[in-house]
RODOPA-798888 format. One line per field, with one value per residue (C-alpha): x, y, z; residue in one letter. Coordinates in steps of 0.5 Angstrom, whole numbers. Layout:
BEGIN
x <- (X, ...)
y <- (Y, ...)
z <- (Z, ...)
residu <- (A, ...)
END
This chain:
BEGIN
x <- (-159, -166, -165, -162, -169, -173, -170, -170, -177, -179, -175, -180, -178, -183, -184, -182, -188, -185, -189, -185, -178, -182, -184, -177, -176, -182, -180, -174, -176, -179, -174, -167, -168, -172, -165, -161, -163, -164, -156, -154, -158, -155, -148, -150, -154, -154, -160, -164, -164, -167, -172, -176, -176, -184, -181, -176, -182, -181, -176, -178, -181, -174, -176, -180, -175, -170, -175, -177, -170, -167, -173, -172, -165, -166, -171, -167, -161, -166, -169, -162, -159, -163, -164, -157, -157, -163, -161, -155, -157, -162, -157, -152, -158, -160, -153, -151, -158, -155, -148, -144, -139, -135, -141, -140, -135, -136, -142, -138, -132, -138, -141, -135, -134, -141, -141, -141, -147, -148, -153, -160, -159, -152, -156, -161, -157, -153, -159, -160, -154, -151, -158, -162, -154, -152, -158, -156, -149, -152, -158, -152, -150, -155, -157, -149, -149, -156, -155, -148, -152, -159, -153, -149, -155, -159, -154, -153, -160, -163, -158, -161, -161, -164, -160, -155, -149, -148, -141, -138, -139, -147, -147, -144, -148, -154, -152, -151, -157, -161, -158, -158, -167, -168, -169, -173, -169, -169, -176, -173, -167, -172, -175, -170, -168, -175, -176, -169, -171, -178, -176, -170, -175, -180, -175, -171, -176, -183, -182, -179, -176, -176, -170, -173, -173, -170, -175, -181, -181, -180, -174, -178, -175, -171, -169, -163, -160, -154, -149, -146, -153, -157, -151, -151, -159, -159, -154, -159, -164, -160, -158, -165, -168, -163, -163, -171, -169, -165, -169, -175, -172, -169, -161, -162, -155, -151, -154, -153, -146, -144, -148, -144, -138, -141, -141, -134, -133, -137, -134, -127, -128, -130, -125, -119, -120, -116, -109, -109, -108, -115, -118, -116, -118, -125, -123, -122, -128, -134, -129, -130, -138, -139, -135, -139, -146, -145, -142, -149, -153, -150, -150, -158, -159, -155, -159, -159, -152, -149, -148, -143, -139, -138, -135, -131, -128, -127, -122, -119, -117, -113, -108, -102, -103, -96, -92, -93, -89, -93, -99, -98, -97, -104, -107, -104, -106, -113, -113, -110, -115, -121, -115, -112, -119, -120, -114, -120, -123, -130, -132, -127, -129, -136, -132, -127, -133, -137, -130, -130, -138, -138, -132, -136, -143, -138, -136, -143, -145, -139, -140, -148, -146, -138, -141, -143, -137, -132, -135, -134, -127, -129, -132, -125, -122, -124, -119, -114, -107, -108, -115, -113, -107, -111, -118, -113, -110, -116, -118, -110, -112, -119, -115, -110, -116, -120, -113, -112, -117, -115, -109, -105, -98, -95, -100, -95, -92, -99, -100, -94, -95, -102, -98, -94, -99, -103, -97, -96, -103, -102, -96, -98, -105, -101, -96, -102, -105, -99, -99, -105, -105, -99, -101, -108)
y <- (281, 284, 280, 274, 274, 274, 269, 265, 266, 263, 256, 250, 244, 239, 231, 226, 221, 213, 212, 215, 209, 203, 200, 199, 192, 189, 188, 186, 181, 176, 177, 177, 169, 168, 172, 168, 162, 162, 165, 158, 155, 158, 157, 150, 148, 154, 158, 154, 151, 159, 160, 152, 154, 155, 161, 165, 170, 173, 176, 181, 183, 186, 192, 195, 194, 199, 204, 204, 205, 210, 215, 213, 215, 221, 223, 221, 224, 231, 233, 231, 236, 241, 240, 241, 248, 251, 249, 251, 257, 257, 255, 261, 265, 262, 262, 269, 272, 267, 271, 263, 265, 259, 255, 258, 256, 249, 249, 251, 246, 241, 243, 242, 234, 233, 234, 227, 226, 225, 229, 227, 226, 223, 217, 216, 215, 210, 206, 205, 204, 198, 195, 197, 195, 202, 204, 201, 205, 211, 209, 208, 215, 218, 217, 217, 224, 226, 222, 226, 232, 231, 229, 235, 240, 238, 236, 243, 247, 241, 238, 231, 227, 222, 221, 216, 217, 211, 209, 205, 199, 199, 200, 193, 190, 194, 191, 184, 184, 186, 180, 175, 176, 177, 184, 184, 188, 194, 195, 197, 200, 205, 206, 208, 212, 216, 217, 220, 226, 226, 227, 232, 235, 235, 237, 243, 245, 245, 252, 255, 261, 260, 256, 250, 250, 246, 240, 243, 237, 231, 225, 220, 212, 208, 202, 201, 194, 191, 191, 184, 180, 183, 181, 173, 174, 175, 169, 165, 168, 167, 160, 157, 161, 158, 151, 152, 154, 149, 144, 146, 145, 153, 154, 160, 161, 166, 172, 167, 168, 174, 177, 172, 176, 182, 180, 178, 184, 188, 182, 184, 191, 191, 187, 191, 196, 190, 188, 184, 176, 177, 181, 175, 169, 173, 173, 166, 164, 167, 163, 157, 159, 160, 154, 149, 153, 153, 144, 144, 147, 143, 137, 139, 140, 135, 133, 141, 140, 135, 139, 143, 138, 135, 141, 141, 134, 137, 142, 137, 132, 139, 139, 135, 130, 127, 133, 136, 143, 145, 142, 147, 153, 151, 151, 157, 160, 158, 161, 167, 171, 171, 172, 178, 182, 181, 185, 191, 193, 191, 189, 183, 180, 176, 175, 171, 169, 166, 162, 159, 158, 154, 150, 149, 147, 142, 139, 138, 135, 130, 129, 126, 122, 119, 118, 111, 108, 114, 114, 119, 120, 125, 129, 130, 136, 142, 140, 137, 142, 144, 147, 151, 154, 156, 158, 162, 165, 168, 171, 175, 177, 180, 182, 187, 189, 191, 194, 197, 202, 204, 207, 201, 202, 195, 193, 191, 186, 182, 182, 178, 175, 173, 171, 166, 162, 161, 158, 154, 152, 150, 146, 142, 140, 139, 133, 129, 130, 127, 122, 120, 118, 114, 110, 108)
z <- (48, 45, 38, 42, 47, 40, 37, 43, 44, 37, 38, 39, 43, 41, 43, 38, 37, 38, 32, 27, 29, 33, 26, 25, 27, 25, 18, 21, 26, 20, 14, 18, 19, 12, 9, 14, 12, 4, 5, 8, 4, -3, -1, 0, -6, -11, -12, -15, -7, -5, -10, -8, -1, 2, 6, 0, -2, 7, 4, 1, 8, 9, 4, 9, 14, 9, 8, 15, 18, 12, 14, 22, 21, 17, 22, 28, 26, 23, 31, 34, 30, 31, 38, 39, 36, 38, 45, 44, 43, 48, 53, 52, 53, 60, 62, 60, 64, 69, 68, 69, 64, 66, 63, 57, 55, 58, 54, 47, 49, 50, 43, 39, 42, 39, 32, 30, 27, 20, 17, 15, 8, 9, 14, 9, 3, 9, 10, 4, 1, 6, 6, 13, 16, 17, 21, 29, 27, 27, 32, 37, 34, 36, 42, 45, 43, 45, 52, 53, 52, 56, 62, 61, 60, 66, 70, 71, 71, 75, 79, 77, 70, 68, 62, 62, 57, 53, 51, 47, 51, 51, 43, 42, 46, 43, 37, 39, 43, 36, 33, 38, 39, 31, 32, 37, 42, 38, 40, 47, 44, 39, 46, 50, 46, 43, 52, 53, 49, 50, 59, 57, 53, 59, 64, 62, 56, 59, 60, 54, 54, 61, 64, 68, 76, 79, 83, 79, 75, 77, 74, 71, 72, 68, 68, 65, 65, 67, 61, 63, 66, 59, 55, 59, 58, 50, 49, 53, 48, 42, 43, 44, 39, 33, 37, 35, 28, 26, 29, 25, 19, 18, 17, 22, 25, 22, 27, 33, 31, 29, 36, 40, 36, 38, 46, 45, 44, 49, 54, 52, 51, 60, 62, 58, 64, 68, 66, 60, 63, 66, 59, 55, 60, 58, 51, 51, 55, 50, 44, 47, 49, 42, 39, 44, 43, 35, 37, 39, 34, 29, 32, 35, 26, 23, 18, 15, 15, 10, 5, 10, 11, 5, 2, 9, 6, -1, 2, 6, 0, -2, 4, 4, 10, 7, 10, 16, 15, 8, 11, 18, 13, 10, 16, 18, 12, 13, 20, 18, 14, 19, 24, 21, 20, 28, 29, 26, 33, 34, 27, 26, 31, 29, 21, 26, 30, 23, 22, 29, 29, 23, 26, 31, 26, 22, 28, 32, 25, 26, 33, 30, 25, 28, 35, 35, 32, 36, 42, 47, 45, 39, 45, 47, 41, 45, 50, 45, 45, 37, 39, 45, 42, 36, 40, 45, 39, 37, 44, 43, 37, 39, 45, 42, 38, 44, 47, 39, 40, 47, 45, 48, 46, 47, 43, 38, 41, 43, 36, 34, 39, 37, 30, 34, 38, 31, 28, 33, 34, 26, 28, 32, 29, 22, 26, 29, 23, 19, 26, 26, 19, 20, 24, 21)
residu <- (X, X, X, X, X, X, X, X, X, X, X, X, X, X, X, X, X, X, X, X, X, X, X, X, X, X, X, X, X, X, X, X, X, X, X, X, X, X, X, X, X, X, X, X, X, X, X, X, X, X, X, X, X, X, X, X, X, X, X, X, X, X, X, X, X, X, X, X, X, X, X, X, X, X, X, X, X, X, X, X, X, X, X, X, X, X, X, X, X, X, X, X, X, X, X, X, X, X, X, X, X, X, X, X, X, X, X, X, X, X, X, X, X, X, X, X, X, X, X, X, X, X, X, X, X, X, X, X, X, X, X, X, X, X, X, X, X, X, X, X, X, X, X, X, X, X, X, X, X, X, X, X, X, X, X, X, X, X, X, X, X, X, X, X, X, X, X, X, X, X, X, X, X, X, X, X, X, X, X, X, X, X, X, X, X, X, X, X, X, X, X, X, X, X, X, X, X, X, X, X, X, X, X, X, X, X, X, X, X, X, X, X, X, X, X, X, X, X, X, X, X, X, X, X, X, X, X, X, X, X, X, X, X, X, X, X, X, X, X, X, X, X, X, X, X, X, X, X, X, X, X, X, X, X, X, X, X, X, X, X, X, X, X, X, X, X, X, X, X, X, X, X, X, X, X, X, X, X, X, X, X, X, X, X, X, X, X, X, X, X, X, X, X, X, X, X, X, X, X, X, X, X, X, X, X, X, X, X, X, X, X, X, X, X, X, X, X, X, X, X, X, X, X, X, X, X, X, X, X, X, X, X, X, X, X, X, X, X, X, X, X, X, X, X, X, X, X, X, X, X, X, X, X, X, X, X, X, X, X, X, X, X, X, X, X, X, X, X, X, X, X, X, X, X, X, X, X, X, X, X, X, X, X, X, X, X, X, X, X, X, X, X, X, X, X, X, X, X, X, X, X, X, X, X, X, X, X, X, X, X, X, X, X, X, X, X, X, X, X, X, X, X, X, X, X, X, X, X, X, X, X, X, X, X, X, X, X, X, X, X)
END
């Protein structure tokens, strides 16, 4: 015990300065829009579109939110690791003076769960690699595996934690959160991370190599919202920071998007602790949330979405509007890629939301140029059968994803199911389609 006090003594437990992460949205928060919109508008116009636009050099702002999340990553993931070691051995000895040989072996069981980290290098070759999209996984990483320790750890030398673990959940909603705001949230983000180690280092390390005494520290508030009420707040948030955009004249609506597909998910994710009816209601709740606001956006910015919606009635004069079989394996052969990735549990769900919130742009577009001639009746295609039966097959897919990845084991039949409805949904569009035409 004498070598393992020695070793003990000479571990150094220090705080880690907010500085070194907090710059990491800041290059974001300017260059995720600027990236947004250029993207848009070189799908539409090429890239002679990008490079005449006032804003196209912002871009470049990107680069520093790339070099500052590879080193926030690399340093992260260096002083958790560490941490965990040093410890780990720090708590083997307090517990073994203690003679809590239970807790030892708790403390060891414990041990093996949280080695799922990447190592520093590993997490900055990621960051720079995927382009800075790696860095709210692996910031989501770290905190789940350092809240699960600071809860575990004062829990048992305090009797009182102010670490709350972080689930799967919470990391969506993180990551939506992140999208919906621009980058923005991950201000507060960053900081609830660096505050739960800097207050576990202050509570049970503040006398090292001495084990901490109960009640001599006190547990720092914090406040840790609602995940439904925040998740309703940043939807707000996003939608009118897009509707701003769009009407300044910015086709800034790809990160609205692929954060509402996040929220899904987070929705979808809590309510599949209740039976399946009432998951999927949810589901189908925020696809419908999405369809309306992304109908708005592109109806409030019409006039950036031209482009769009001729290249919408190019595919259309490929479909065989003669043939109402062939044209309803068309659609469903359209539906069935975005569909078919959303069974990916969490991440294919905002590739299936892009495909619903373009639908919804192209549609608000229609709606701004078709509504004095059609009237209100062209208001009326979120309630038509085809729509909720499609919509509705969407909500399935990402349901049975959700129950995918909580081990369901009668999640086979919802996703034939899930297959099922999206034929149908394809069905009956294809034959008032092929109706409507022989009619007119």
């Amino acid at each position: 015990m004498a070598v393992l006090e020695r070793v003990v003594s000479r571990i150094r437990f220090s705080r880690e300065p907010l500085i070194n992460h907090i710059l990491v949205p800041i290059g974001l928060i300017i260059s995720l829009p600027v990236i947004a919109a250029l993207s848009v508008r070189a799908e539409l116009g090429g890239v002679s579109a990008v490079q005449s636009v006032w804003y196209y050099p912002l871009a470049s702002l990107y680069l520093a939110y790339l070099a500052f999340s590879a080193y926030s990553s690399y340093r992260l993931t260096k002083i958790v690791m560490k941490h965990l070691v040093d410890s780990g051995i720090t708590s083997y000895y307090w517990l073994r003076n203690m003679g809590d040989d239970d807790a030892v072996l708790r403390l060891y069981k414990s041990g093996l769960r949280k080695k799922v980290l990447p190592s520093p290098i590993t997490s900055l070759i990621l960051c720079l690699v995927t382009g800075g999209l790696a860095y709210p996984v692996i910031l989501y990483m770290v905190e789940r595996v350092f809240s699960l320790h600071a809860y575990g750890e004062e829990k048992k030398f305090l009797g009182y934690t102010q670490a709350k673990p972080v689930g799967i959940g919470q990391g969506v909603l993180d990551i939506a959160a992140s999208m919906l705001t621009i980058g923005a949230y991950m201000f507060y983000w960053i900081r609830r991370a660096i505050t739960t180690y800097n207050n576990h280092i202050s509570l049970v390390h503040s006398r090292h190599p001495e084990p901490p005494i109960p009640g001599e520290t006190s547990v720092p508030e914090r406040l840790y919202p609602r995940g439904p009420i925040l998740a309703f707040s940043m939807m707000l948030i996003g939608l009118g920071l897009t509707i701003f955009f769009v009407i300044s004249g910015l086709p800034v609506y790809l990160p609205y998007i692929v954060g509402i597909g996040f929220i899904t998910c987070y929705y979808s994710f809590i309510l599949s602790r209740k039976n399946f009816a009432l998951q999927f209601l949810g589901t189908l709740g925020m696809i419908y949330f999405l369809f309306i606001t992304t109908t708005i956006i592109g109806f409030a910015g019409h006039t950036l979405f031209a482009s769009l919606y001729k290249h919408l009635e190019q595919v259309a004069g490929r479909l065989s509007m003669n043939n109402p079989w062939l044209l309803s394996v068309q659609i469903f052969t359209n539906n069935l890629v975005p569909s078919t990735v959303a069974l990916a549990p969490i991440i294919g769900a905002p590739y299936l939301a892009y495909a619903i919130g373009q639908a919804g742009i192209i549609y608000g577009f229609m709606i701004s140029i078709k509504l004095p001639s059609y009237g209100l009746t062209i208001l009326s295609l979120p309630i038509m059968p085809h729509s909720i039966l499609e919509l509705s097959a969407y909500a399935l897919f990402i349901s049975s994803a959700i129950r995918l990845l909580r081990g369901d084991r009668r999640v086979a039949v919802k996703i034939i199911g899930s297959y099922i409805v999206l034929y149908a949904a394809a069905l009956v569009e294809a034959f008032s389609i092929y109706l409507a035409h022989a009619i007119s």
